[in-house]
C-alpha positions, 0 to 999 in steps of 0.5 A, spaced: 392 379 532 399 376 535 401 380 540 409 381 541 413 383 548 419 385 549 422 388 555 424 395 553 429 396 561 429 394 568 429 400 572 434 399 579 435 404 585 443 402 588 446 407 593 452 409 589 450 410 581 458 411 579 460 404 583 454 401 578 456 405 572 463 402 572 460 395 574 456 394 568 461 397 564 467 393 565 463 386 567 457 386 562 459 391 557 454 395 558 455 403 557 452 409 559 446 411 553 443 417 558 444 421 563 439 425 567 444 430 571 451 432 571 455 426 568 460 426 574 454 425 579 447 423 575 441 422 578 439 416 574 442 414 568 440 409 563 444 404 559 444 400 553 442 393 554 436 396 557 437 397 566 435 404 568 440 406 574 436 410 580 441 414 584 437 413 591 443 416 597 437 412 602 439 406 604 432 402 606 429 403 599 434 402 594 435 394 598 427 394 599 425 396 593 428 396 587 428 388 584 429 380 586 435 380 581 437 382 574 438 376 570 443 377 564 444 374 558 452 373 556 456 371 551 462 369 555 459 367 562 466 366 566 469 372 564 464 376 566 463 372 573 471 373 573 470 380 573 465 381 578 469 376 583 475 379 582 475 387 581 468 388 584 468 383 590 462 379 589 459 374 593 456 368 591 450 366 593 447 360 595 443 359 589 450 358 585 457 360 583 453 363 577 449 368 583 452 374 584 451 379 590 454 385 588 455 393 591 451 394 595 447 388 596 443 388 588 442 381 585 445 379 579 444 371 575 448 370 570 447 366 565 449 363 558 447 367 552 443 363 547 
């Protein structure tokens, strides 16, 4: 028997959940599937296209322990990466203009939907 994979999300602790909300929805399309908590100040939230977001007010753990990177699959990269650059301050990292820091240190590739 074969067995078959696929990941269902990634879950990602950031300091300001509704910065990421709007982040994720305007740059990637990505919206708001569940909220766990009030809508205006969740707890943590998942979106579709699989990122679970984890509301973590405590600097320290959400840089250290949250991921490396998400890698993001998308049909029009330069509109997305325009987005990013423009209406959220990204900063390009060294590994390429397609590597973006965002918020508050979170790690996002950017790459050509196949």
């Amino acid at each position: 028997m074969e067995i078959k994979t696929a990941i269902d999300h990634a879950a990602v602790a950031v300091n300001d959940i509704n910065w990421y909300i709007r982040f994720f929805d305007k740059a990637f399309n990505m919206k708001v599937r569940n909220y766990d908590g009030p809508e205006e100040n969740p707890k943590q939230v998942w979106l579709l296209g699989g990122i679970q977001l984890i509301a973590s007010p405590d600097e320290k753990f959400a840089k250290e322990d949250r991921c490396r990177h998400l890698g993001m699959n998308v049909s029009d990269p330069e509109a997305c990466l325009k987005i990013a650059y423009e209406e959220f301050g990204a900063e390009e990292m060294p590994q390429g203009h397609n590597w973006i820091r965002v918020g508050d240190g979170l790690c996002v590739e950017v790459l050509q939907m196949k």
